[in-house]
Backbone as a ProteinNet text record, in pm:
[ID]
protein_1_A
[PRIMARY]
XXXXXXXXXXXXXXXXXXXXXXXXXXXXXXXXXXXXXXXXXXXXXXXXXXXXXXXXXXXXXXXXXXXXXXXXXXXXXXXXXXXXXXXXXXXXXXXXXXXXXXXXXXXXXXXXXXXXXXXXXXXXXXXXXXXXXXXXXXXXXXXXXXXXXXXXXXXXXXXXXXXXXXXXXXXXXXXXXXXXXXXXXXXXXXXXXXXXXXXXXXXXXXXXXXXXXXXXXXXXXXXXXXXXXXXXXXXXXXXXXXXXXXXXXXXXXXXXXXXXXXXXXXXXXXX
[TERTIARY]
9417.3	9364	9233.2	9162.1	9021	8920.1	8885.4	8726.8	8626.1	8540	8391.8	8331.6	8166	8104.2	8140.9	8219.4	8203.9	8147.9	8100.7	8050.4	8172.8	8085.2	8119.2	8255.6	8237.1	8331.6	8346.2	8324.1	8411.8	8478.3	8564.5	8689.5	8768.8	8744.7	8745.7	8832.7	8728	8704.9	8857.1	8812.4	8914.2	9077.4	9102.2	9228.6	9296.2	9170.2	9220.1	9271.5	9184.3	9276.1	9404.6	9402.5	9585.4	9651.5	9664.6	9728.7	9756	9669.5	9681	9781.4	9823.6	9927.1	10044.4	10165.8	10275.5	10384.5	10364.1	10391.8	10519.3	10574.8	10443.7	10468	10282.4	10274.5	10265.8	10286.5	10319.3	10218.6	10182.9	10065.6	10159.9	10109.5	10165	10137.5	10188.5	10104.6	10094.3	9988	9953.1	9989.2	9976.4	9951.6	9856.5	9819.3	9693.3	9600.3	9457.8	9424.3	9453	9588.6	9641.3	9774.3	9836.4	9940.1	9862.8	9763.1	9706.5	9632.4	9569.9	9544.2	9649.6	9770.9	9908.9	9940	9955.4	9994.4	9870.2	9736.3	9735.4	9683.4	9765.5	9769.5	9957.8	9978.6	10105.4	10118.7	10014.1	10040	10032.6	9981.9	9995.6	9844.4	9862.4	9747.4	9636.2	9703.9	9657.6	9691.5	9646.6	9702.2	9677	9768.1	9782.2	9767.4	9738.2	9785.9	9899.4	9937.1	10012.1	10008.3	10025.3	9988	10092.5	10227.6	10300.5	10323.7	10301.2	10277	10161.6	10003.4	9879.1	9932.8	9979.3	10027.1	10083.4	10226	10284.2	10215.6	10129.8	10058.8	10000.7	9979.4	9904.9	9973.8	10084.5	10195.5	10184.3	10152.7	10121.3	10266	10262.5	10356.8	10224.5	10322.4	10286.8	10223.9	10093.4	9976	9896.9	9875.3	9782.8	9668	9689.2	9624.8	9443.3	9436.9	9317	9212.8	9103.2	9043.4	8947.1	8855.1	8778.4	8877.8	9011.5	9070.1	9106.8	9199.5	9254.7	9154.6	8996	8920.4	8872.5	8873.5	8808.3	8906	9041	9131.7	9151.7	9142.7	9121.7	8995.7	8916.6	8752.1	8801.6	8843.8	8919	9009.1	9077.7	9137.7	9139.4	8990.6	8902.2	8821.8	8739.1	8668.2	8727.6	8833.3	8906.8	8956.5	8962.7	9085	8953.8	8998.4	8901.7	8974.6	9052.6	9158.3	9121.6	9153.7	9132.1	9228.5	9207.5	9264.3	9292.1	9382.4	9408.4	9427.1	9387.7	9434	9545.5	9596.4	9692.6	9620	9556.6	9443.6	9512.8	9659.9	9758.2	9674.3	9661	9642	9479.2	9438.8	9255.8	9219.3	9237.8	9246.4	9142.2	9232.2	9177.9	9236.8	9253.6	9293.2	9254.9	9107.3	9006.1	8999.2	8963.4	8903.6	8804.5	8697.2	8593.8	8629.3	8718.4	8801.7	8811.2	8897.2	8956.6	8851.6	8722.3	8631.8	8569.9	8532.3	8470	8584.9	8665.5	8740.7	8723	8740.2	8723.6	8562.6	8452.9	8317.8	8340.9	8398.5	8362.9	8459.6	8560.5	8717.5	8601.6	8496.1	8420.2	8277.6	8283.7	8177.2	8205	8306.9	8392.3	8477.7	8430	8450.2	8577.2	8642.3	8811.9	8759.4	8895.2	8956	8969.6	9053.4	9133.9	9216.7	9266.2	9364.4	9471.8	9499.5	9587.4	9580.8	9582.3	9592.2	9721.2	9777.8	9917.2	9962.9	10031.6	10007.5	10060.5	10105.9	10171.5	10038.1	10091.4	9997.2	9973	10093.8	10098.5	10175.9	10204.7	10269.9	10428.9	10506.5	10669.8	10744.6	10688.1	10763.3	10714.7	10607.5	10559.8	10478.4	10591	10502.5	10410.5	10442.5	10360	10265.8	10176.7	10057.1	10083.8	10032.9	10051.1	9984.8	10095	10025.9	9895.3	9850.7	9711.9	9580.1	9660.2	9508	9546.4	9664.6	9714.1	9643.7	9646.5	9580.6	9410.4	9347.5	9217.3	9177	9264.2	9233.1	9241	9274.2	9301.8	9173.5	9153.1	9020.2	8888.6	8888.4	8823.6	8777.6	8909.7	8857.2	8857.4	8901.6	8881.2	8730.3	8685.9	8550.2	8461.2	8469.6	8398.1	8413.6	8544.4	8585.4	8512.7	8487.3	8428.5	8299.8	8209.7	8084	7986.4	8119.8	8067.4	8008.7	8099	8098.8	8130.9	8203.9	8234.8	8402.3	8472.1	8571.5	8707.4	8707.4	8746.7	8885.1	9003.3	9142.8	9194.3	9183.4	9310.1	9384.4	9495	9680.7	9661	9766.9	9782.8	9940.6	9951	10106	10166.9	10266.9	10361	10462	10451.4	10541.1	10675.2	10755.4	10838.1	10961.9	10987.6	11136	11111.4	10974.2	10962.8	11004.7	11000	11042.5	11157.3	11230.4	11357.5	11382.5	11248.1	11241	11287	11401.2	11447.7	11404.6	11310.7	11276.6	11178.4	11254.6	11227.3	11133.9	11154.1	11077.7	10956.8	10941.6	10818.9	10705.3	10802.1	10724.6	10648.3	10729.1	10673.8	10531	10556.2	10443.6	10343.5	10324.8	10248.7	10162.4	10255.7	10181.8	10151.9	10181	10103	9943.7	9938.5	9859.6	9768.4	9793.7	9713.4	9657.8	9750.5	9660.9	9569.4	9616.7	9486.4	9350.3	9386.3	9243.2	9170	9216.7	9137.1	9202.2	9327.8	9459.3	9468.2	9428.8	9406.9	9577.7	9655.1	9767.6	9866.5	9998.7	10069	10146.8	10261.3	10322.4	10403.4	10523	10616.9	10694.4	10695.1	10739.9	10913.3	10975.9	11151.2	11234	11154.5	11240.3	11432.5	11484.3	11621.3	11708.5	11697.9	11789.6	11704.6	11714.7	11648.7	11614.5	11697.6	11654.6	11546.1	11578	11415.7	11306.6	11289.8	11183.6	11193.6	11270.2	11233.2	11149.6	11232.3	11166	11001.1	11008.2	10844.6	10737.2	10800.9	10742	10728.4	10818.2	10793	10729.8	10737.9	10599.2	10461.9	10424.7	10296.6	10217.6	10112.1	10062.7	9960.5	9975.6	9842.1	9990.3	9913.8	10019.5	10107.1	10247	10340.1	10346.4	10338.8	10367.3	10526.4	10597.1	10721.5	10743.1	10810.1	10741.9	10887.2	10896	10998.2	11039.9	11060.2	11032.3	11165.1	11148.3	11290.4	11407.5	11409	11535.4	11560	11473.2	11488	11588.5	11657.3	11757	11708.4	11804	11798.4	11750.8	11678.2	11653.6	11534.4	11568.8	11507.7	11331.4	11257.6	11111.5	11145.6	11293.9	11249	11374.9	11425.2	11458	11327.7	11246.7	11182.2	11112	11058.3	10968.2	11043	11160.8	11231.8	11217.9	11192.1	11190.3	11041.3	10932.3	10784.7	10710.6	10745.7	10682	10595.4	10454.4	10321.8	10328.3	10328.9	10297.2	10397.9	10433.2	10531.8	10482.8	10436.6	10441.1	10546.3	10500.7	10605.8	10587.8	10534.8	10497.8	10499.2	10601.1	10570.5	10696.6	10755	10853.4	10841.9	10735.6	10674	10709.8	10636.5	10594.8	10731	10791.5	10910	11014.4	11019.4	11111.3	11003.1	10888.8	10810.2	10881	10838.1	10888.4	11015.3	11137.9	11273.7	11279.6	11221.5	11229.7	11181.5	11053.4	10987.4	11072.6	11107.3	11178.4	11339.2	11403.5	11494.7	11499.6	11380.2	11361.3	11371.9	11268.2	11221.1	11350.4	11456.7	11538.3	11608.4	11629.2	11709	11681.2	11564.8	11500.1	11533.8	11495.5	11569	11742.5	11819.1	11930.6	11985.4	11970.5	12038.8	11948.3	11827.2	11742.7	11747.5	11681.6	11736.5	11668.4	11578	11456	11485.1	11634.9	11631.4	11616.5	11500.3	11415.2	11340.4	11313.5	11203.4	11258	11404	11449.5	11462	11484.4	11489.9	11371	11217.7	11119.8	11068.1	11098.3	11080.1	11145.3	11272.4	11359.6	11290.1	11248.5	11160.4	10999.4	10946.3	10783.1	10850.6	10966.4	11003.1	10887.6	10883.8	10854.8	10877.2
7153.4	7270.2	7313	7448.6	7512.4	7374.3	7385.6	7297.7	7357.1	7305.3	7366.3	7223.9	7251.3	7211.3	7240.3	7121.9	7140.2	7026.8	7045.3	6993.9	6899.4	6754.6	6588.4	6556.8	6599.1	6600.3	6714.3	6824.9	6986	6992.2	7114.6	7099.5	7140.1	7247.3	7289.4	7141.9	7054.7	6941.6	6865.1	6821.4	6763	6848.7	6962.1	7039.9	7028.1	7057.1	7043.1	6905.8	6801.6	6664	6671	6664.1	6742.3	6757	6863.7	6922.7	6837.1	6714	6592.2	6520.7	6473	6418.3	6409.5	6275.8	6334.9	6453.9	6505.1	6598.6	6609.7	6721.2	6777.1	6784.9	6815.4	6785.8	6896.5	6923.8	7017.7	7086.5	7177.3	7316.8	7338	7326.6	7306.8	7443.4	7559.8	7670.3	7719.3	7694.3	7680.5	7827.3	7876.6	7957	7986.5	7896.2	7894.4	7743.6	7766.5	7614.1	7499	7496.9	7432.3	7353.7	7441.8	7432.6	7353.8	7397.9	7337.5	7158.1	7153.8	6985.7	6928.8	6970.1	6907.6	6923.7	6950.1	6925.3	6834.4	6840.5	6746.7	6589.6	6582.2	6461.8	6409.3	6497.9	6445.3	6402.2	6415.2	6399.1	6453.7	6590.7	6641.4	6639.5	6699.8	6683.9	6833.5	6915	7025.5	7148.6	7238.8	7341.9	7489.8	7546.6	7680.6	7823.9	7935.1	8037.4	8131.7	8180.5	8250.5	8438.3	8522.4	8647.5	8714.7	8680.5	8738.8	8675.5	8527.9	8457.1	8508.3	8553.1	8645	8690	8831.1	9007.5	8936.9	8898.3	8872.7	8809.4	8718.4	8723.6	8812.6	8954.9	9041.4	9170	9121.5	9275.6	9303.5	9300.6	9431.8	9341.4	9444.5	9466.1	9323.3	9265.7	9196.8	9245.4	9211.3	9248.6	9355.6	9388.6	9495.7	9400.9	9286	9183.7	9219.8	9263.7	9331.1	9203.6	9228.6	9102.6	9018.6	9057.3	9012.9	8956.2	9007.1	8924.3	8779.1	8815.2	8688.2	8596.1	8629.1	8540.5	8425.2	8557.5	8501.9	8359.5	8374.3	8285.9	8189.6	8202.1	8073.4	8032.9	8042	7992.2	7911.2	7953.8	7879.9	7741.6	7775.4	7690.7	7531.4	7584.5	7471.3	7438	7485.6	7453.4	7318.6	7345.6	7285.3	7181.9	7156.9	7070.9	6975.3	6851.4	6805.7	6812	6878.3	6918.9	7057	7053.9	7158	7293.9	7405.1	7512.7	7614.9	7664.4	7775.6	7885.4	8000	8148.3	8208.8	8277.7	8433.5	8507	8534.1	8674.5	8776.4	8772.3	8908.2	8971.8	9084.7	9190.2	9164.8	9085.4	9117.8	9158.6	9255.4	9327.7	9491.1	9513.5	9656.5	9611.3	9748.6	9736.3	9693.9	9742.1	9732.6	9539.4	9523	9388.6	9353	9401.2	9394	9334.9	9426.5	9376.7	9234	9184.2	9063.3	8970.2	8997.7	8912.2	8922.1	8979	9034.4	8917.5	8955.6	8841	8707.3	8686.3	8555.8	8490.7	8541.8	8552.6	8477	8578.1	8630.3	8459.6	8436.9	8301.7	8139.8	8191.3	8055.5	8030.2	8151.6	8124.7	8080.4	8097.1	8112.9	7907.8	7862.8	7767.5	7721.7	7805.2	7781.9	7699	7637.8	7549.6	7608.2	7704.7	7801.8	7893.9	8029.8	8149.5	8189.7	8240.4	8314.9	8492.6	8525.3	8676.5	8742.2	8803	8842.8	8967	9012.3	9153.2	9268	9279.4	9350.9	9442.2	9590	9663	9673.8	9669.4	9715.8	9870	9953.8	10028	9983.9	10007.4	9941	10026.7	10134	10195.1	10190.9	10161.8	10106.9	9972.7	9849.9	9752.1	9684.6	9659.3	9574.1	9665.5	9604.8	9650.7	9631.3	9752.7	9731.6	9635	9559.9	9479.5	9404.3	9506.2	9493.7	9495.2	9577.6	9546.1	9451.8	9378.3	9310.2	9160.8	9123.7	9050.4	9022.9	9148.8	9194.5	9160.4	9213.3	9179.4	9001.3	8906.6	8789.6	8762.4	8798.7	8734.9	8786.8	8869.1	8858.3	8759.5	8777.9	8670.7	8506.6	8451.8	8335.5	8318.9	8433.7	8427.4	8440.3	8482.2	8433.1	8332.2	8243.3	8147.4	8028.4	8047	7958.2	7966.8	8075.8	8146.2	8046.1	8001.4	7939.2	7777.1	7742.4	7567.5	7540.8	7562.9	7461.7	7454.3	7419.7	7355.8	7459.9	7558.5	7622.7	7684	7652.2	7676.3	7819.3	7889.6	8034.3	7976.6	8067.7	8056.7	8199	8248.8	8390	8393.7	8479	8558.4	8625.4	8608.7	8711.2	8795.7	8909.1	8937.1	8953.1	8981	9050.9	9043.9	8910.7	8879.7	8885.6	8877.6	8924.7	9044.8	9148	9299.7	9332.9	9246.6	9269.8	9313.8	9279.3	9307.5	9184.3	9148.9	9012.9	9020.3	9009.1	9046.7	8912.8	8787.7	8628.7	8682.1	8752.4	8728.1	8848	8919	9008.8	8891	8805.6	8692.1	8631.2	8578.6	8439.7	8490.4	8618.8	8650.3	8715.2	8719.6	8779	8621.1	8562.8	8366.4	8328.4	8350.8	8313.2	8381.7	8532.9	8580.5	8558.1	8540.2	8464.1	8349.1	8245.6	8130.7	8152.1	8157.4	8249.7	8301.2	8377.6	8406.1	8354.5	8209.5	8148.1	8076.7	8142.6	8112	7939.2	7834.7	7704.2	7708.2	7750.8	7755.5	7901.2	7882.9	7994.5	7968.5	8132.9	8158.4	8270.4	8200.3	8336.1	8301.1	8410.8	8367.9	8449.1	8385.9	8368.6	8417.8	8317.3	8289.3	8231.6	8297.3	8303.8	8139.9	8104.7	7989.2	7852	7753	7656.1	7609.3	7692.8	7734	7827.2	7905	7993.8	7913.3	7825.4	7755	7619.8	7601.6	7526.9	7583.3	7709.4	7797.6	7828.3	7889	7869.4	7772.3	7657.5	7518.6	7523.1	7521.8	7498.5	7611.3	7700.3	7816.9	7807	7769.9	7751.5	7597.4	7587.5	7423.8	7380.7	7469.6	7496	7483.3	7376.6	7346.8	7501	7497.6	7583.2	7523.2	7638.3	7638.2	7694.2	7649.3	7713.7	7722.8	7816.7	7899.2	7805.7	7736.2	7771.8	7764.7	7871.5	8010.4	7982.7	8109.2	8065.7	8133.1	8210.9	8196	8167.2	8079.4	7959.5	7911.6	7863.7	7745.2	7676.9	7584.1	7434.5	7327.1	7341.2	7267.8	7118.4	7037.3	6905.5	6931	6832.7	6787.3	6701.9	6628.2	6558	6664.1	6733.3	6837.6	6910.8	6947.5	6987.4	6968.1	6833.8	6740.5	6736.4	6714.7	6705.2	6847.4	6927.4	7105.1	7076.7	7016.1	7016.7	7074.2	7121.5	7181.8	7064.9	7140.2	7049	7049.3	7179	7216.6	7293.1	7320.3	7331.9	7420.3	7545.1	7617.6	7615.1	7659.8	7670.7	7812.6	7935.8	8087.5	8062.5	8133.5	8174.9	8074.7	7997.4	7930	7833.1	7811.7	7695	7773.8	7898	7999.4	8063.5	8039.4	8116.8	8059.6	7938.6	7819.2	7846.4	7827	7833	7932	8054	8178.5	8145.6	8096.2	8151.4	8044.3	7949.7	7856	7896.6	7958.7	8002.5	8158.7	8216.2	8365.1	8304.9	8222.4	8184.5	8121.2	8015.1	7984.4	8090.8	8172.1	8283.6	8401.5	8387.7	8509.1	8455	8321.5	8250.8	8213	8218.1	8274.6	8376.4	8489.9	8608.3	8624	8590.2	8612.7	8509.1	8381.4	8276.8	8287.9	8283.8	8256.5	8114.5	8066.3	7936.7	7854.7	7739.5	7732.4	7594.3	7536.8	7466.2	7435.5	7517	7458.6	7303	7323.8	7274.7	7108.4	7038.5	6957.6	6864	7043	6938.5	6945.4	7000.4	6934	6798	6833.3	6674.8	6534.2	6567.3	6446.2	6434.1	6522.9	6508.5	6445.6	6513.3	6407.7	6241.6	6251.2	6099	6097.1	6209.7	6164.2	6332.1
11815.6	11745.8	11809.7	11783.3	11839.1	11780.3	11893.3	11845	11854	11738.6	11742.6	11640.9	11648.4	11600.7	11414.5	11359.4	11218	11129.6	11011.3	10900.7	10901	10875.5	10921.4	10737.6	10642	10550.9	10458.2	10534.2	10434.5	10449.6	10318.4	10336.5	10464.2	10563.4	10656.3	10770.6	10777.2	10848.8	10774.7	10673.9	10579.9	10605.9	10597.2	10599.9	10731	10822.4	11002.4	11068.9	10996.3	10997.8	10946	10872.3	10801.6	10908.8	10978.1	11110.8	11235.1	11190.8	11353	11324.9	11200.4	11204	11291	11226.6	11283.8	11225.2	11130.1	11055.8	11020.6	10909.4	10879.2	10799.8	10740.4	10553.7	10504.7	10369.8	10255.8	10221.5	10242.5	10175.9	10066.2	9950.2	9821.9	9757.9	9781.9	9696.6	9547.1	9496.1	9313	9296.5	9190.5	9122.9	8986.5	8979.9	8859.8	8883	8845.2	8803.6	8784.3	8677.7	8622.7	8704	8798	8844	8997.2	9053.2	9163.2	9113.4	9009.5	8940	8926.1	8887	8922.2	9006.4	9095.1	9246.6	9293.2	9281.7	9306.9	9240.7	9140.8	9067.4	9118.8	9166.2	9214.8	9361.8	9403	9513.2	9656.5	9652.6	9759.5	9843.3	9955.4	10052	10032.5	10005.1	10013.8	9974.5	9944.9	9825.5	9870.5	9862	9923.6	9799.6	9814.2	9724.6	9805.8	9663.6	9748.2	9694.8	9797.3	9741.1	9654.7	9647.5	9556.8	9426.5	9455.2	9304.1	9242.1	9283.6	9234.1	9181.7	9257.1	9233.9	9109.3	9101.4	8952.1	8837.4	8874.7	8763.1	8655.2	8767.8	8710.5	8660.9	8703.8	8723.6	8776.4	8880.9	9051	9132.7	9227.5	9404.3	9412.5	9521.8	9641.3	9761.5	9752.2	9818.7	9776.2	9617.2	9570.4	9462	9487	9410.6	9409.9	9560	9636.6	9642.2	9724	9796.1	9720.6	9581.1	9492.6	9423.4	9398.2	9296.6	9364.4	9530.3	9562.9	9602	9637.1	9692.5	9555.7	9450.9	9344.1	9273.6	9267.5	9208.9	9329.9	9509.1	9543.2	9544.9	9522.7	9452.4	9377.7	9237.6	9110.3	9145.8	9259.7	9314.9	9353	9415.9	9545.4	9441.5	9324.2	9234.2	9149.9	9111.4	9012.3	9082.9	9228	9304.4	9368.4	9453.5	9565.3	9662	9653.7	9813.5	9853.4	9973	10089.5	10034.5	10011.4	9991.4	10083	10167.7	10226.6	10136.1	10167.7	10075.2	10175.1	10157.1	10189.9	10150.8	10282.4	10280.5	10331.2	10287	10355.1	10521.2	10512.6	10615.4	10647.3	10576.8	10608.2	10510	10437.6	10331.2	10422	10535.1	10585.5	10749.7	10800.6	10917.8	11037.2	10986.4	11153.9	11170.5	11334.6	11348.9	11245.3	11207.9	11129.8	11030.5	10944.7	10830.7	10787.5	10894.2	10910.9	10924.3	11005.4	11010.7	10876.8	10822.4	10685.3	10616.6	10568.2	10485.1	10509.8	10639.9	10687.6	10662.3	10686.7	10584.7	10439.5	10394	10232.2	10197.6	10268.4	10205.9	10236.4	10366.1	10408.2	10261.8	10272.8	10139.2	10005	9971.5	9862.2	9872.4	9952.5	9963.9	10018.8	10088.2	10120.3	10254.9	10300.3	10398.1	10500.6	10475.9	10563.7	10471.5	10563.2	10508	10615.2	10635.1	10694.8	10736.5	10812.9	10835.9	10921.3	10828	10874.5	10965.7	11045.5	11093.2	11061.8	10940.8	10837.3	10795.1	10794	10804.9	10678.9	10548.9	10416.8	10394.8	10477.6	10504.2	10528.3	10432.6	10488.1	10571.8	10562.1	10691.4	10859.5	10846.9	10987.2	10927.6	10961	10877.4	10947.5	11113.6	11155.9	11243.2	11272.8	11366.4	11509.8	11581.1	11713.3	11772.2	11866.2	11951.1	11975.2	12060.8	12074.3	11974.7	11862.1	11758.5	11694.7	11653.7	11592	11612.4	11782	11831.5	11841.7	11852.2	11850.5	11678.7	11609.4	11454.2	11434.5	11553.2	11514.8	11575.5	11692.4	11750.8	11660.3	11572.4	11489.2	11399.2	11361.1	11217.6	11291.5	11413.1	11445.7	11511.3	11564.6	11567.3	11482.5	11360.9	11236.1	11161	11208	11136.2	11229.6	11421.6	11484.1	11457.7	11429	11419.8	11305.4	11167.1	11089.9	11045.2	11156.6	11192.9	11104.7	10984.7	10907.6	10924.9	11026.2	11046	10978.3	10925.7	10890.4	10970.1	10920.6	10992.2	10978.2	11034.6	11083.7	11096.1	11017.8	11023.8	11107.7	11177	11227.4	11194.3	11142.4	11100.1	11181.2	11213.8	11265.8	11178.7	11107.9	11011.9	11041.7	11192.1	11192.7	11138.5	11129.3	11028.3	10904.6	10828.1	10697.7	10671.7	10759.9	10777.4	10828.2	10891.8	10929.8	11083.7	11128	11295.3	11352.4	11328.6	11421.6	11585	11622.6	11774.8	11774.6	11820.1	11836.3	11962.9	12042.5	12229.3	12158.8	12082.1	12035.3	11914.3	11827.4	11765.1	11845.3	11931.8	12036.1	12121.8	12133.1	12194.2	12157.6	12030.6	11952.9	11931.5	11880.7	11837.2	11948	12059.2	12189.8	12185.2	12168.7	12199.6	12080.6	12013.1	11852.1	11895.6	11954.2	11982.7	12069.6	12171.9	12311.4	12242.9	12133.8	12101.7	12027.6	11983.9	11873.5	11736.5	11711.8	11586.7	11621.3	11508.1	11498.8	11440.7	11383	11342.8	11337.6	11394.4	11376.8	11259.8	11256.3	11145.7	11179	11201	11156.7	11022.8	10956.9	10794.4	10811.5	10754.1	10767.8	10871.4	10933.1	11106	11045.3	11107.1	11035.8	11066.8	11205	11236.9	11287.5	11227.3	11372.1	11474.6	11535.2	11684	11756.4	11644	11598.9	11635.6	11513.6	11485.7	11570.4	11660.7	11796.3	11883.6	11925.3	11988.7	12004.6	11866.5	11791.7	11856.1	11802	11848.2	11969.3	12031.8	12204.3	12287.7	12223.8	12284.6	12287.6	12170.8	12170.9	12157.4	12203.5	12186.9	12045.9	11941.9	11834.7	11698	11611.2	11484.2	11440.7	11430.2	11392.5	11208	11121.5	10979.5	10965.2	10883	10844.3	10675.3	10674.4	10519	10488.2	10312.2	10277.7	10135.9	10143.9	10033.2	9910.6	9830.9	9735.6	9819.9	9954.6	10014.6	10126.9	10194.7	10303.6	10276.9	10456	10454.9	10431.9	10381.2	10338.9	10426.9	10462.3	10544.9	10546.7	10572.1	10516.9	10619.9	10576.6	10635.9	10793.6	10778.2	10875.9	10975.5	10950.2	11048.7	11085.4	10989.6	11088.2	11147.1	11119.9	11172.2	11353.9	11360.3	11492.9	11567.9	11500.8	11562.7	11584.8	11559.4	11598.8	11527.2	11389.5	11281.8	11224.6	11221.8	11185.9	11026.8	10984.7	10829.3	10767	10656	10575.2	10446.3	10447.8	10315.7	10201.8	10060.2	9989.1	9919.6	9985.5	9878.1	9802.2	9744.1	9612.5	9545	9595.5	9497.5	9454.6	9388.8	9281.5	9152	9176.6	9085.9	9072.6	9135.7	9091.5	9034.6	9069	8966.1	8819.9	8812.9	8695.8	8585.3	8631.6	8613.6	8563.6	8609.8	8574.8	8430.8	8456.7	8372	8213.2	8244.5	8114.3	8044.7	8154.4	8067.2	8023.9	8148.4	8063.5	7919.5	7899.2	7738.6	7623.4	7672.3	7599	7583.1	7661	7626.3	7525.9	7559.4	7458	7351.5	7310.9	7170.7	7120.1	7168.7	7144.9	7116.5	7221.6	7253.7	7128.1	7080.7	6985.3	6872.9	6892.7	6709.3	6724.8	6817.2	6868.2	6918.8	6937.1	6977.2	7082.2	7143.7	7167.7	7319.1	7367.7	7458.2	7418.2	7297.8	7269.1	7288.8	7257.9	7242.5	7431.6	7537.9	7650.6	7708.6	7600.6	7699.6	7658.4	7496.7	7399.7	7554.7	7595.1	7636.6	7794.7	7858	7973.7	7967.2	7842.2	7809.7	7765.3	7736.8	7645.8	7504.5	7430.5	7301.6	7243.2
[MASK]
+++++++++++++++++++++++++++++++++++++++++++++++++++++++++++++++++++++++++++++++++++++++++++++++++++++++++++++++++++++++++++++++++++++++++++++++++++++++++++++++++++++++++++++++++++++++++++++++++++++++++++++++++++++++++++++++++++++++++++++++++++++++++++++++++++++++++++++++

């Protein structure tokens, strides 16, 4: 990963060890306070947000959560946890390089680990960013993220299969040119086949993340541990098993007059 001069036990320091392993370990992504102290009382290394589990919290689209809100709830995050927190700082939250460095600022103060910056413009009809600023917007924020010394990890995103641009030789070289400028970790989010995400791996020399989401293949840890995948997101599908779980109760209140949720959480606490 980028080296620089960082602070001897922040979280920064603490998260980037993570990544040396033989991998790879679980970015666990919370969705509330509550849901991140359980994760990690269960066990995990490190705790992620995620931007469409936010947005729903609030009722909003995915990615209108806007940047005081998401900085403010992973604050909440890292506050509440003694583990290392990454955010989904989507797009930067603005187009220009500046932007991106500006966020990357505002996530180091705020006490985060690391975030991510994706190249998704927010526009779905022209979703991703050209090329060249796309890249320029990365050397941004990794130079405010080196600027700060506190050990602080960039993810860099590649959106294009999130959008439906299956163009594997336009990914690869986008995460090339991400690392080149500073990106301590890549990301292409729903790379379709495993070969993909070999691919991935064997392009670049800086930890590869693989998202997997509520409609990821099935695919096990130690497959991908064999594909060279360092780290392992989970978006938004913590929150989304959560979710189905709680409205399914609740319809069925409605729908029967019927309350017998209540009996299979009794048999799961054992009392």
């Amino acid at each position: 990963m980028a080296g620089s001069t960082v602070m001897a036990c922040g979280p920064g320091t603490r998260f980037r060890d993570l990544h040396e392993g033989a991998g790879p370990f679980v970015l666990a992504n919370a969705w509330s306070v509550g849901s991140a102290m359980r994760l990690q009382a269960m066990g995990f290394a490190a705790i992620g947000t995620s931007s469409a589990a936010l947005a729903a919290e609030y009722g909003l689209p995915d990615n209108q959560a806007g940047r005081d809100r998401v900085l403010s709830h992973a604050a909440a995050l890292a506050a509440a946890t003694s583990l290392p927190v990454s955010a989904d700082l989507e797009d930067g939250f603005g187009p220009r390089p500046e932007d991106c460095a500006e966020t990357i600022r505002m996530a180091i103060s705020a006490g985060l680990a690391g975030g991510s910056i994706e190249d998704f413009t927010g526009d779905e009809m022209r979703p991703i960013h050209d090329f060249d600023l796309a890249v320029a917007r990365v050397a941004a924020a990794a130079a405010a993220a080196k600027a700060s010394g506190t050990g602080f990890v960039l993810t860099a995103r590649a959106e294009n299969h999130a959008w439906g641009r299956e163009d594997l030789g336009d990914t690869i070289a986008r995460l090339r040119a991400f690392e080149a400028v500073g990106a301590d970790v890549l990301f292409a989010p729903n790379l379709p086949r495993m070969d993909a995400v070999r691919a991935v791996c064997a392009a670049v020399k800086r930890p590869v993340n693989v998202l997997m989401g509520p409609t990821s293949p099935d695919w096990s840890l130690e497959e991908l541990r064999a594909a060279g995948v360092r780290r392992v997101s989970l978006g938004h599908a913590l929150a989304k098993v959560a979710e189905e779980a709680w409205t399914a109760a609740a319809a069925a209140v409605l729908r029967d007059g019927r309350f017998r949720y209540r009996s299979a959480a009794v048999e799961r606490l054992g009392r």
